[in-house]
C-alpha positions in Angstrom: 108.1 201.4 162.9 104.9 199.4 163.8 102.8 201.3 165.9 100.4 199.0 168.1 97.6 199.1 166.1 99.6 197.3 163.5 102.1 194.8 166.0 100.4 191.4 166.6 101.7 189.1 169.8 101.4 185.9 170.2 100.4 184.7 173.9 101.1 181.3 174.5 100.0 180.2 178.7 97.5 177.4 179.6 96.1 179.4 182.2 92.9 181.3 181.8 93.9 184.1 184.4 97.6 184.4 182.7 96.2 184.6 179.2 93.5 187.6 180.7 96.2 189.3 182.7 97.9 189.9 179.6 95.2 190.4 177.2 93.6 192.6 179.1 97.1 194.9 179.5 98.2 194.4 175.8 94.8 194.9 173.9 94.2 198.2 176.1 98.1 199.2 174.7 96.2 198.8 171.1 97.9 196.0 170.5 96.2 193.1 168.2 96.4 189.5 170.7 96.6 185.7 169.3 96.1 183.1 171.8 97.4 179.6 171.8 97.2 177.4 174.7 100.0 175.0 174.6 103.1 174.3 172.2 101.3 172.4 169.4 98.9 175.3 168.6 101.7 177.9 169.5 103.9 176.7 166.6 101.3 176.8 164.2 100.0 179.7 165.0 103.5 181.1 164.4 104.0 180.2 161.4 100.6 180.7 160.2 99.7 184.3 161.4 103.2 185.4 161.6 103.5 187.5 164.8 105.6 190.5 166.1 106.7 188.6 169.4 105.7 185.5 170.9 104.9 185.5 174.9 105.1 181.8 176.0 104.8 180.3 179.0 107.7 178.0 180.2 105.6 174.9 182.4 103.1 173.7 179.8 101.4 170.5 179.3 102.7 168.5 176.4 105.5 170.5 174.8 106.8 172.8 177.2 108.1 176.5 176.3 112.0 175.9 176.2 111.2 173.2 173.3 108.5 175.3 171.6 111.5 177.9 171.5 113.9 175.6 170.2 111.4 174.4 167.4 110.6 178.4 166.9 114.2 179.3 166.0 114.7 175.8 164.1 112.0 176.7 161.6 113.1 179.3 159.1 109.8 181.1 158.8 109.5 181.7 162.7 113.0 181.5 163.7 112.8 185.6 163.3 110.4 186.4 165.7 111.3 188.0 169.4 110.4 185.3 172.4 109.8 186.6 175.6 109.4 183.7 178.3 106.8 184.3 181.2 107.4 182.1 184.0 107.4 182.1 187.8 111.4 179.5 187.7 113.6 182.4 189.2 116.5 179.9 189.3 119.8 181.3 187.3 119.8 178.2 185.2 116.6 177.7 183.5 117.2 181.6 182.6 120.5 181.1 181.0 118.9 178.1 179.5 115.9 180.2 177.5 118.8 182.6 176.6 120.9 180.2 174.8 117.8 178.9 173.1 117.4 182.5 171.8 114.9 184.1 173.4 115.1 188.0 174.3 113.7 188.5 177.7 112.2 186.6 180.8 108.9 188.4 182.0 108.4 186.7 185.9 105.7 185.8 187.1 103.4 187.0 188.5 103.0 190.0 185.6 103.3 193.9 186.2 101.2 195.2 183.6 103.4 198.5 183.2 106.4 196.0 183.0 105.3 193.9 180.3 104.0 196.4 178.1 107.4 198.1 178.8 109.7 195.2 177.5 107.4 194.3 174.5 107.7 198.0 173.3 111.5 197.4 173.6 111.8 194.1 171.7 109.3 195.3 169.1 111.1 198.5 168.4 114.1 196.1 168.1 112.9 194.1 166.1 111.6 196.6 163.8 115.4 198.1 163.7 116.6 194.8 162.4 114.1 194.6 159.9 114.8 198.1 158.3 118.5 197.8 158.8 118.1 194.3 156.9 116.1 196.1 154.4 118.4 198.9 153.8 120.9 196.3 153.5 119.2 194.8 150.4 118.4 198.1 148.8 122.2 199.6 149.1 123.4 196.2 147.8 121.6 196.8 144.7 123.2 200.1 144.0 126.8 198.5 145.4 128.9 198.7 142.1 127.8 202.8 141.7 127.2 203.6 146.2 130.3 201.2 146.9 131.2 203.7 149.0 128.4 205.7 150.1 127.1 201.8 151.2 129.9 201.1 152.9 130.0 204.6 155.3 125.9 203.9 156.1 126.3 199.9 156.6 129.2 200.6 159.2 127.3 203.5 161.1 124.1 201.8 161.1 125.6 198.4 162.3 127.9 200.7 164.9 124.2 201.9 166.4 122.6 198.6 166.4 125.8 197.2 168.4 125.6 200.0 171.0 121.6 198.9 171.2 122.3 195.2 171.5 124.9 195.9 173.8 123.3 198.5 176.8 120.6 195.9 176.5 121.8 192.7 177.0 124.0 194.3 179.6 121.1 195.9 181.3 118.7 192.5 181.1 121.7 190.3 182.3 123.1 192.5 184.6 119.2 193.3 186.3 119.1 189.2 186.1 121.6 187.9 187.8 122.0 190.7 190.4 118.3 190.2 191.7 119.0 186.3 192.0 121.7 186.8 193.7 119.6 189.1 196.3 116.7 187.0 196.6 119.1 183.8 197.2 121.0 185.8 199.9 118.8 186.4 202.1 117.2 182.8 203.3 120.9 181.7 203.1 121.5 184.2 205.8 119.5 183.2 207.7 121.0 179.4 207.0 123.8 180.4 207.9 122.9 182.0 210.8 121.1 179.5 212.6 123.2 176.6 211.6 125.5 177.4 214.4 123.7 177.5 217.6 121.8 174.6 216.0 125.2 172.8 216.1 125.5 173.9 219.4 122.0 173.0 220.8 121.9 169.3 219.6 126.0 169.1 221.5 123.7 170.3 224.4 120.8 167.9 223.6 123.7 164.6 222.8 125.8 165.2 226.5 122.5 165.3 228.3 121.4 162.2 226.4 125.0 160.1 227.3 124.9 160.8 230.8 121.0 160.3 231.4 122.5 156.6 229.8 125.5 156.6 232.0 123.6 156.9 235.0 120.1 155.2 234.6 122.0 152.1 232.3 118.5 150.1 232.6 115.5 152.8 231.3 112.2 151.9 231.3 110.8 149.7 228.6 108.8 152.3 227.1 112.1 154.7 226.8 114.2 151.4 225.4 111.3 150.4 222.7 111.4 154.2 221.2 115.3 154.2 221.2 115.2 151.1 219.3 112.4 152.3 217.0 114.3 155.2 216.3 118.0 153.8 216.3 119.2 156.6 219.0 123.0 155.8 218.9 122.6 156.0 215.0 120.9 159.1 215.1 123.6 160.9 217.8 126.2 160.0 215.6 124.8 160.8 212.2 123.3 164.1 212.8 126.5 166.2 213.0 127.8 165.0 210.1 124.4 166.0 208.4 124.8 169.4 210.1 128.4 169.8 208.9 126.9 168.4 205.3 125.1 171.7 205.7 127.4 173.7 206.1 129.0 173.0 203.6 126.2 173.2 200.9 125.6 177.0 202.6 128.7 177.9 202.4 129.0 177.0 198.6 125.6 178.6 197.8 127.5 181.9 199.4 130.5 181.8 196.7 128.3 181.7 194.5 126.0 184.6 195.4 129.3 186.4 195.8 130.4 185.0 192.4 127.2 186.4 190.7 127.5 189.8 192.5 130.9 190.3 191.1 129.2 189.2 187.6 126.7 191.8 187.9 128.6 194.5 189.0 126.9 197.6 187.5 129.9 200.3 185.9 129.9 203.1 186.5 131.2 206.3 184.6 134.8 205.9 186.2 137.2 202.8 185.9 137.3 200.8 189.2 140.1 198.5 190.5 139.1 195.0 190.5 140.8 191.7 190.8 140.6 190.2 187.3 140.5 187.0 188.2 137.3 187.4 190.5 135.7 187.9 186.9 137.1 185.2 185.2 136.2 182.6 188.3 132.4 184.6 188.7 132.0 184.0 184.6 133.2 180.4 184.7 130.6 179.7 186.9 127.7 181.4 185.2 128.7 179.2 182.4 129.6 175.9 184.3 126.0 174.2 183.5 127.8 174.0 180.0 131.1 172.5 181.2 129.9 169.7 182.9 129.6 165.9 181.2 126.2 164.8 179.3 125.2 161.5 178.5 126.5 162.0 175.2 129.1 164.4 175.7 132.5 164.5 177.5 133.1 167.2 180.5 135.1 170.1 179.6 137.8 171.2 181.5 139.1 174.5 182.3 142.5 174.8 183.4 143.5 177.7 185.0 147.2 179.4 185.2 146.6 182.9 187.2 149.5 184.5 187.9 149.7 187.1 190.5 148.4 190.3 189.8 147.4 193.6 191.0 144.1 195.1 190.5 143.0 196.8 187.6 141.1 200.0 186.6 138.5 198.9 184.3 134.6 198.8 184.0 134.5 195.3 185.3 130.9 194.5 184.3 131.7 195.0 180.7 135.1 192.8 181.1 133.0 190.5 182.2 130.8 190.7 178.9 133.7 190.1 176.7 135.1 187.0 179.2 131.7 185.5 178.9 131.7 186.0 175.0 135.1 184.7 174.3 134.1 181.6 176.3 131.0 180.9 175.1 132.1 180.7 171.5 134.7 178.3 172.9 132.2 176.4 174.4 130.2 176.2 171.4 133.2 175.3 169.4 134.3 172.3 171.3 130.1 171.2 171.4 130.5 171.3 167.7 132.9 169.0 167.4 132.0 166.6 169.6 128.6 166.5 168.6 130.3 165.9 164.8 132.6 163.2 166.2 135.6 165.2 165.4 137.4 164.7 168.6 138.3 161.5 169.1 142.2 162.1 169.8 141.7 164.7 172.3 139.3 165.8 175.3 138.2 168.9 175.3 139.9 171.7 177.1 139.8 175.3 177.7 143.2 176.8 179.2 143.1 180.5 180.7 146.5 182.2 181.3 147.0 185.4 183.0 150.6 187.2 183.3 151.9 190.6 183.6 153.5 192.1 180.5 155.9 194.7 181.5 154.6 197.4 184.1 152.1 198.8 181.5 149.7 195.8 180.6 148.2 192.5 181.6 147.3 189.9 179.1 144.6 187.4 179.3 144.3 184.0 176.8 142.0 181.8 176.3 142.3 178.8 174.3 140.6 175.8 173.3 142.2 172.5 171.5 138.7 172.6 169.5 139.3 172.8 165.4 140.6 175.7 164.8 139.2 178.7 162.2 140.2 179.3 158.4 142.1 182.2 157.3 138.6 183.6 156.0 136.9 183.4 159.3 140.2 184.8 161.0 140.0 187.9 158.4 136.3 188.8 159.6 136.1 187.6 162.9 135.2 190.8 164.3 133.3 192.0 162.0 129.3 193.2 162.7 127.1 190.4 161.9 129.6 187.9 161.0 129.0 184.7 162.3 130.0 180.6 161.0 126.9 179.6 164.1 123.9 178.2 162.8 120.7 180.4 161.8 119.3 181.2 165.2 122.4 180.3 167.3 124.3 183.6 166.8 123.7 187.3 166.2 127.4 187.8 164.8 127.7 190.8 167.7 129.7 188.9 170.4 133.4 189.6 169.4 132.7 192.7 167.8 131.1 193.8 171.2 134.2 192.7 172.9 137.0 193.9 170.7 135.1 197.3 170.8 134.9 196.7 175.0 138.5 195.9 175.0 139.9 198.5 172.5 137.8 201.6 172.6 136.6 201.1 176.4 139.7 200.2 178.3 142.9 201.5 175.4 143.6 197.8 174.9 144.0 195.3 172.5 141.6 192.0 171.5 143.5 190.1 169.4 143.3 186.1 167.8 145.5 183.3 167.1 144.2 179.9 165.2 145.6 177.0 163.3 143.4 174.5 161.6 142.7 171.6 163.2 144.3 172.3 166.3 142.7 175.2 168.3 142.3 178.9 169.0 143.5 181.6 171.5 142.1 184.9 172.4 144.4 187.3 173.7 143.4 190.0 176.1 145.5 192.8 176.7 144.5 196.1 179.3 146.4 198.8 180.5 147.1 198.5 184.7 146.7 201.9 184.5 
């Protein structure tokens, strides 16, 4: 495993203090530092010098750090290489946006030294994993026709432990992510929502007052009658409570959704909990609805749900949650595929999620899209370690095996997969109530 005398990071940040903060923190660690002040010079530099991890900087002049990452994992000889993103954007969205492009971690701004030499350990020592596990890999292929089985024991316990890995992590990371947003959004919406009321009331106050100073004194001064023209007075009295109940509104949604998060979030614990299934499902949906909605170039996809009632169920909901958000991800991806490749043109897109009882024993979840279905092949290893038909850089190949290994070995379930060429794919979910 590199030690730090041997790992090599990349910082990419225009700013003088920001590059010294880190510098000053990584080379005392004994680690060797590159700089590069903006996306030009950071993609050469990658592909040139070949880095451990790359730090870069989100707001930069000229090419800014999401497209430097996209370029990163487009080019073959860089696409390898951990990204961490250091920015001082704490919004949900531009997070989940550097995720998809595939980078590792989000270091905010501004830096705690202990905290950034923390997560690069982490992302180098997994990085390093892959490497030797790719390595072995090679090396037991070679000896395949004399090892077959011996290779076959060590491939599946070594890609067993690099699941668990990928797994407490990205649970951890997202789950630290999302629940700290939600916090730091919740409390100026209290206080929103607080004062929005006695606001209300105060300008009813301030409007009576107002109509019967005009009832009684019909013929104000002409000072008092040029301001009330100047500032359209009637307009005003009339407009402002529907800007207040606007308001309210908009609080009141930004309040689902910190509710929506918190239920995403929701650490486990070391004993099932009952939980409304559908909360997951609606919190997931909207973790993921920046993908839903219509681009310029790209039809809206619609979700159509059919809950049926339910009671709550013991489960680890935050790791429910993980499989939800993979099943629907790839279904995302698959109907983005083929639009992007035209393939659509008889259909719009649509994902359907069904929830029913089955029996007294067991719920069942599916999710299906109309997108263009898998081939018996993929079907065969779909849950397979490492298997993956996504692009290099789009997909580690650890999604479903995560989730039939959440739904199976977690919860005494079943994960199981229906497709037909051409026309679409369901996921069926199936948990014990009890």
């Amino acid at each position: 495993m590199n030690s730090p005398q041997t790992s090599k990071i990349l910082i990419v940040d225009d700013s003088r203090t920001n590059v010294e903060v880190l510098s000053d923190a990584l080379t005392h660690a004994g680690y060797m530092i590159e700089i590069a002040q903006d996306g030009k010079s950071a993609l050469q530099q990658a592909q040139e010098k070949q880095p451990d991890l790359i730090l870069l900087d989100v707001q930069m002049p000229g090419i800014d750090g999401f497209e430097t990452c996209h370029q990163l994992k487009k080019n073959r000889e860089t696409q390898n290489i951990p990204v961490i993103f250091t920015t001082a954007m704490t919004d949900i969205t531009n997070k989940v946006k550097g995720l998809n492009l595939g980078a590792v971690d989000y270091i905010i701004k501004p830096f705690q030294p202990e905290e950034v030499l923390a997560r690069v350990k982490v992302h180098l020592q997994l990085r390093q994993m892959t490497k030797t596990l790719a390595q072995q890999n090679i090396q037991l292929q070679e000896f395949k026709e004399a090892l077959e089985q011996k290779v076959a024991e060590r491939t599946v316990e070594l890609q067993n432990a690099q699941v668990q890995l990928v797994q407490q992590e990205k649970l951890s990371t997202l789950g630290q992510l999302v629940a700290g947003v939600a916090h730091e959004v919740n409390n100026p919406l209290t206080f929103l929502v607080n004062n929005l009321s006695p606001a209300r009331e105060y300008i009813a106050d301030i409007t009576k007052v107002l109509h019967l100073y005009q009832q009684h004194y019909p013929d104000p001064d002409s000072e008092i009658e040029e301001v009330c023209d100047a500032v359209d007075l009637e307009f005003a009295l009339e407009d402002l409570p529907k800007i207040l109940n606007s308001m309210r509104l908009g609080t009141e949604r930004i309040r689902d959704i910190t509710v929506s998060l918190r239920n995403f979030s929701r650490s486990d614990t070391d004993k099932k909990i009952a939980v409304d299934i559908h909360e997951g499902l609606d919190s997931t949906l909207l973790i993921l609805r920046h993908r839903l909605k219509a681009f310029s170039d790209r039809a809206e996809i619609e979700v159509r749900r059919n809950y049926n009632q339910l009671p709550k169920i013991k489960c680890y909901p935050g790791q429910l949650n993980q499989v939800f958000t993979n099943i629907l991800s790839n279904a995302i991806d698959v109907l983005e595929e083929a639009l992007e490749a035209e393939r659509m043109t008889d259909r719009a897109p649509e994902i359907r999620i069904c929830t029913e009882k089955m029996g007294e024993q067991f719920v069942t979840i599916r999710i299906t899209d109309n997108g263009l279905g898998m081939t018996e092949h993929t079907q065969k290893h779909l849950f397979e370690p490492m298997f993956t038909t996504k692009a290099i850089g789009k997909g580690t190949g650890l999604g479903l095996s995560i989730s039939q290994q959440i739904v199976e070995e977690k919860h005494g379930g079943e994960l199981t997969c229906y497709s037909v060429l051409g026309q679409g794919t369901e996921f069926v979910i199936k948990i014990p109530m009890n």
